[in-house]
C-alpha angles and dihedrals in degrees: 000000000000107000103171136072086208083046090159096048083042092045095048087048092043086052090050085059105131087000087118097115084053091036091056085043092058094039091067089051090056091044091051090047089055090047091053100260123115135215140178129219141185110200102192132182143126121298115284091027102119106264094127087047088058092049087053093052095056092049088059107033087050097090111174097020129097117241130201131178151194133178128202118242116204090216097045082050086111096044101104112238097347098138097045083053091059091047099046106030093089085063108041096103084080092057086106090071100060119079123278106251085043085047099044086044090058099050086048089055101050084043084252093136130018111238142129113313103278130234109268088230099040079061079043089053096039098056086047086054089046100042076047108058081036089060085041079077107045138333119300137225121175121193128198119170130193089023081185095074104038115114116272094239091057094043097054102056083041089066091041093052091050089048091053102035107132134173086340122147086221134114124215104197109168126177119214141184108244113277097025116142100186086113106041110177097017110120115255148197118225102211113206136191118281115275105253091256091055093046089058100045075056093055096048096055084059109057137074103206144026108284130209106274089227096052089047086056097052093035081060085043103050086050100051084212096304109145090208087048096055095047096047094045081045093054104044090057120098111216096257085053090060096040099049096023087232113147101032129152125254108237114271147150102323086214092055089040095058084038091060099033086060094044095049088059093048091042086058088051123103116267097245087049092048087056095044079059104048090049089050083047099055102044099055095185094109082227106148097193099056097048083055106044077048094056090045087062091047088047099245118147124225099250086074090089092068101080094052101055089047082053086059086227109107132005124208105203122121095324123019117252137182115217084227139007083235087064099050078053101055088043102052091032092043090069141081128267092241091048091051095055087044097060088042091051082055108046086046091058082044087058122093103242085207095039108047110003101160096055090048089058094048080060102049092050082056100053094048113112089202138339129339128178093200092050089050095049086057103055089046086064099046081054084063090058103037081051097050089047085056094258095134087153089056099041086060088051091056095048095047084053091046095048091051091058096046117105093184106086092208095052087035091057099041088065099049092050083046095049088047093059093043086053093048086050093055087045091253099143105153087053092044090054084045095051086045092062088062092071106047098086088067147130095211127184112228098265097052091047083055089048078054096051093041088055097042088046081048091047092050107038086049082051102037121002094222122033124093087337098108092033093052090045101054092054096045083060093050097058091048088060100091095027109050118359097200099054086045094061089035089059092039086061092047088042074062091041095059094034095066093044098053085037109160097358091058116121114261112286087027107085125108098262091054099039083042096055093035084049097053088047087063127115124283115240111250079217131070103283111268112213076266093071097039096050086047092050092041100053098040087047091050090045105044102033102021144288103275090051090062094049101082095054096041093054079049091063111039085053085054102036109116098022107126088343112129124233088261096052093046090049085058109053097025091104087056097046093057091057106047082058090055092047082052093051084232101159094173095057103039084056096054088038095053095049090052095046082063111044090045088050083053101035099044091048088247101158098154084059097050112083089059092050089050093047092053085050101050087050094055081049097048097049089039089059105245099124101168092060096048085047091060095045085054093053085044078049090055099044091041081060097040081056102040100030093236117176090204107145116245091249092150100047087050099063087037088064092039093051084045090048093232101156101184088052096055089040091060104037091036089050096046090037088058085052101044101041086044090057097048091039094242095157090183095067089056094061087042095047090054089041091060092044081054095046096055107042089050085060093051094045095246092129100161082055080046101048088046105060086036104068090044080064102050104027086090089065106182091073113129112219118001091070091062078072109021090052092062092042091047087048087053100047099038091050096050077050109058099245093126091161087056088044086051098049097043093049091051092061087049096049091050080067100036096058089048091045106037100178121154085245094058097038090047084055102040083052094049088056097042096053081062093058098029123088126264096268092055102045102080109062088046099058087045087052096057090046082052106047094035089057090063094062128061094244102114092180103065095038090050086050089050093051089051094047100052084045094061099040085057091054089050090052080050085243090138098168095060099031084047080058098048097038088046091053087049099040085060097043096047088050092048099051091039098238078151090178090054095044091058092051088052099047097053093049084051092052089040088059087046095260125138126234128217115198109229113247096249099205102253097195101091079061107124092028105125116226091267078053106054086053105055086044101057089039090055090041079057096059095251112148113234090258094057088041095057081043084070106037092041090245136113125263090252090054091060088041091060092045088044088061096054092042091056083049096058100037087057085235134125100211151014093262083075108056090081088063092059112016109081126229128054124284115270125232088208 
């Protein structure tokens, strides 16, 4: 039924037949690309419906731009990275010009250089960058087709690049079955059968003669308006067929209609042709050489590819290429077991052992008829190297196939337990409980069974912070006692760990006290103790026997954390560690702590560690005062989990609205917070939910509201960090209240840590709470102590609260000069830092003592940026590059270029000199 010497040009005309609503719509893509604006675009639909066609169409109608393309294979599905190497590797001269951790990422990635396992969305970040400085040189369209086998690694930064594509000149057109997901929020095309009347215009360009109206009726009915549908049902009709309708089909399934019909054409091959196929099938790589050098080894001659081009199902130039996804099917599905495993055998001898080691043992998995030691020990290896290149999707995959071919139960369960954890890393957790369930016929030895209770508490704690976490940890630990006594202790800390974030909504046998008292019973190091084991022995001290009893070891460690501890090991712990300066009152350190949690997680590419580094900033900012800055790390918070699709509560924009007494804005994160930590069984959002209800009604002098939502936060009493700041808030409301029996109870726990600690920070504040309980004579020189000692920290916050609070105790003591002095010292700190609640409260106790306010001139300039703005604006006031700008926001340099140009518009300036002069708040070191 050909009827063309150019089949495929007039085909993919023929299957665009009635296509002109998505033709238009890919004409303005085109158009924007050419204009210097990017989109991104997901055309789905069933198999044969023209998707490929599109794609076509876009190749030949983008005159002017580059284009560059990739297709997902389902075989090459486990190969890491494999389909963002196609895409990118015509562009991959210009790696020099990313920076270095993106460049360094990248080569990681493609298996280029050898370096530590890369952030999946640095990689993200660095193929952005790439695609980028690619479009920096002419206009840019990328093509992916069959989205739905890509490899999970590629797929995912695919989905990241078109999320965060900006004022690009570049293009994203993928093509997916109908129902994948692999590209969630991207825009997408629906693509349809043809209308009847298309479908028929269709039928009539193929054919060479009249037909039989009532053939014709039933051919359109039978295709349901699929292109490929009409031309296989078409082509698999004799003449007389056409002419009298006999030997029609009955209708059925279109998808098991194409299917048949392609196997059918590579069933009527010769056999030599058929295995030339299948090998070409089940190698997806394209890569003609290797196909060849493979049927050499099976004995097949060159001229078997003949019959397959005049088949119109494969052709054997340059690259390999089959004329439809549904024909490498038929190809690689329409053989034996046994054929199957012979091509693979082959193709495994045809690989470069050097060269491409990982794909020969795929192959060679493929090819084993049972199970084979040597094979498995292979891909195990190969799981070392997928894992290295960041493919821990692939590394699982390794390892599955690995564990499937093991005799041995113990090896055989030590993959799968290793698998499982690859697969919880990559946030697989339906195919980590799967591969858990490999393991459960044993028999396991006890460290394996401990590997399997590390993995289930992983698997828990990444799903619901509470639950079985703690439980399955401890016992995990204790199993490791006698196996391995680091690891032990290492799991007892992260037992704690997962204690203190699931708090009061933990499983029985799970909460603090409990992990507390199981972790100081662990065993001692035989080595001198590492910051690991202080930090172990501290907490479970402080937790079990009481606070002050954990404050020895814990100073110990935070003087010793970092101290011959790799990048990795301090990335780990560093969130422990923070607190645990908080719980210290150790102002000085947190701080410190909290500046280098943020520059490793940057440095080392660490983007999944991120949002918790930004949130422990932005806390050190807010308490120092600087609200601003903290401001702008909570919006690079947002966009880093935007990004990354953290979870992570929004624990630090929710005391940022309750310090700026914005009412609406706690109300709404308190109140989703409460719903969201409680799903997931995350107990610690809920104290700090409560603690940000208490801060700001304190501010705005609601104290029974105060006093409320404080005693929810601290009624759980073994949490680590958020009491340091709820017990003081509970101490001021309850006081203000009358509930002098609630103010007492609350500073004595306070004063339990304020006597071990004794910082200036948590004697200033202990001062500050106990002038509110004590008489008239000795609350003076208490207040004037916590002025005094606050002022010694860096904490602004609490030494502006001490200076309101003195001041409104001396008006109450109708002492209106002095009070005038401290209410007017608060009254200007408050407004400069934009504590706008406290302010008020402030401002009305200064009036009230006869005092004037003066509203602080709050810089208007930075008035009309949008949020994006305001960011790139206060990055570039702080001296960042626009690299290292888009690094942050998760966009390219051109994209901060272009927003740079319309701030200085709207700010009425020329460069960026000039932004300290009109943007508030001081610059930012981070």
């Amino acid at each position: 039924m050909e009827r063309s010497s150019d089949l495929p040009g007039w085909r993919r005309g023929a299957e665009l037949t009635g296509r002109r609503l998505e033709c238009s719509a890919l004409d303005r893509l085109i158009k924007d690309v050419r204009s210097g604006s990017s989109q991104a675009l997901v055309v789905h639909g069933e198999p044969g419906v023209g998707k490929t066609a599109l794609l076509e169409y876009v190749a030949a109608q983008a005159l002017g731009c580059r284009v560059i393309r990739a297709a997902g294979i389902q075989s090459e599905m486990e190969l890491v990275f494999a389909g963002l190497h196609q895409l990118c590797a015509p562009a991959l001269d210009l790696l020099d010009h990313l920076p270095a951790p993106q460049r360094d990422a990248l080569r990681t990635a493609f298996g280029l250089s050898a370096g530590p396992p890369p952030d999946p969305f640095l990689v993200g970040l660095a193929v952005l960058s790439l695609l980028s400085e690619a479009a920096e040189q002419q206009p840019l369209i990328c093509l992916v087709d069959d989205v739905q086998w890509l490899d999970q690694a590629s797929a995912q930064v695919l989905a990241f690049v078109s999320r965060r594509l900006g004022e690009e000149a570049i293009g994203l057109l993928f093509t997916a079955r109908a129902g994948s997901t692999n590209l969630a929020g991207v825009p997408e095309l629906a693509l349809a059968g043809l209308q009847e009347a298309d479908a028929r215009t269709l039928l009539n360009a193929l054919l060479r003669s009249p037909l039989d109206m009532r053939v014709r009726d039933q051919i359109i009915l039978e295709a349901r308006g699929n292109p490929l549908a009409l031309l296989e049902l078409v082509r698999g009709l004799s003449p007389t067929e056409l002419a009298g309708g006999f030997g029609l089909p009955s209708a059925a399934p279109l998808s098991h209609d194409l299917e048949e019909s392609f196997l059918q054409r590579v069933a009527a091959l010769p056999d030599r042709t058929r295995t030339l196929l299948l090998v070409a099938a089940a190698d997806p790589s394209g890569d003609s050489a290797l196909v060849w050098r493979a049927a050499r080894w099976l004995g097949i001659a060159p001229n078997a590819a003949t019959p397959a081009a005049d088949a119109d199902l494969a052709d054997f130039g340059t690259r390999v290429r089959f004329r439809h996804p549904l024909a490498r099917a038929a190809a690689y599905h329409g053989s034996t077991i046994q054929q199957r495993q012979a091509a693979h055998r082959a193709l495994a001898e045809a690989t470069d052992q050097a060269h491409d080691p990982d794909r020969r043992a795929w192959h060679r998995a493929q090819a084993a008829p049972g199970a084979d030691e040597d094979i498995a020990a292979e891909l195990e290896r190969s799981a070392d190297r997928a894992r290295a290149r960041g493919g821990l999707a692939a590394a699982s995959a390794f390892l599955k196939q690995a564990a499937t071919l093991t005799l041995d139960p113990a090896k055989r369960a030590g993959r799968a337990v290793a698998a499982a954890q690859a697969e919880i890393q990559a946030g697989s957790f339906d195919a980590a409980q799967d591969l858990l369930s490999m393991i459960e016929p044993g028999p396991l030895t006890a460290s394996q069974q401990a590997g399997a209770d590390v993995v289930r508490a992983q698997l828990a704690f990444n799903t619901s912070r509470g639950g079985e976490a703690p439980v399955l940890l401890l016992k995990a630990a204790k199993q490791l006692e006698s196996i391995d006594v680091a690891l032990s202790r290492a799991t007892y800390l992260d037992a704690l760990s997962a204690s203190v974030f699931a708090g009061r909504l933990a499983s029985p046998g799970g909460h603090v006290p409990e992990a507390a008292r199981a972790a100081s019973a662990a065993p001692r190091s035989p080595h001198p103790p590492t910051p690991v084991d202080l930090l172990l022995d501290g907490m479970a001290r402080g937790l079990h026997h009481g606070y002050a009893d954990g404050v020895p070891p814990l100073t110990a460690a935070l003087e010793a954390f970092g101290t011959n501890m790799t990048a990795e090991e301090e990335l780990r712990w560093m969130w422990l560690a923070g607190i645990t300066a908080i719980r210290l009152w150790d102002d000085a350190r947190w701080n410190q702590l909290s500046i280098r949690y943020v520059q490793l997680a940057r440095q080392t590419g660490a983007l999944s560690e991120l949002p918790l580094a930004l949130t422990q900033r932005a806390f050190t900012l807010l308490f120092a005062g600087d609200l601003p800055s903290a401001a702008s790390l909570i919006d690079e918070l947002h966009v880093v989990q935007e990004a990354t699709r953290s979870g992570l509560a929004p624990y630090g924009a929710m005391i940022l609205a309750a310090l700026r007494g914005d009412e609406d804005q706690v109300a709404s994160l308190a109140d989703t917070a409460l719903r969201d930590v409680t799903t997931r069984g995350e107990g610690i959002g809920i104290n700090f939910a409560e603690w940000s209800k208490a801060l700001l009604n304190n501010g705005l002098g609601r104290y029974d509201l105060a006093t409320a939502a404080g005693e929810i936060s601290v009624d759980y009493d073994k949490d680590l960090a958020s009491h340091c700041w709820s017990l003081p808030e509970l101490v001021e409301s309850a006081a203000r209240s009358g509930k002098t029996e609630t103010a007492h109870r609350a500073y004595s726990r306070l004063s339990e840590m304020a006597e071990a600690a004794r910082s200036d920070w948590v004697l200033g504040v202990q001062a500050r709470c106990h002038a509110l309980l004590a008489d008239d004579e000795a609350a003076e020189p208490l207040y004037q102590e916590a002025i005094d000692r606050c002022s010694k920290t860096y904490l602004r916050v609490d030494l502006a609260r001490a200076h309101l609070l003195y001041g409104e105790w001396l008006r109450r003591q109708r002492r209106r000069i002095d009070a005038r002095e401290q209410l007017t010292v608060a009254n200007s700190m408050l407004e400069e830092m934009g504590m706008t609640a406290f302010a008020a409260r402030a401002s009305r106790e200064l009036r009230a003592a006869g005092g004037r306010t003066h509203k602080r001139a709050v810089p208007t300039q930075s008035q009309g940026l949008t949020a994006q703005e305001e960011q790139i604006a206060r990055m570039a006031r702080d001296g960042l590059s626009n690299p290292e700008i888009g690094t942050r926001l998760f966009i390219s340099a051109r994209t901060v270029q272009y927003h740079l140009r319309k701030i200085f518009t709207k700010l009425g300036i020329t460069s960026r000199s000039q932004l300290e002069s009109v943007l508030p708040g001081a610059p930012s070191r981070l």
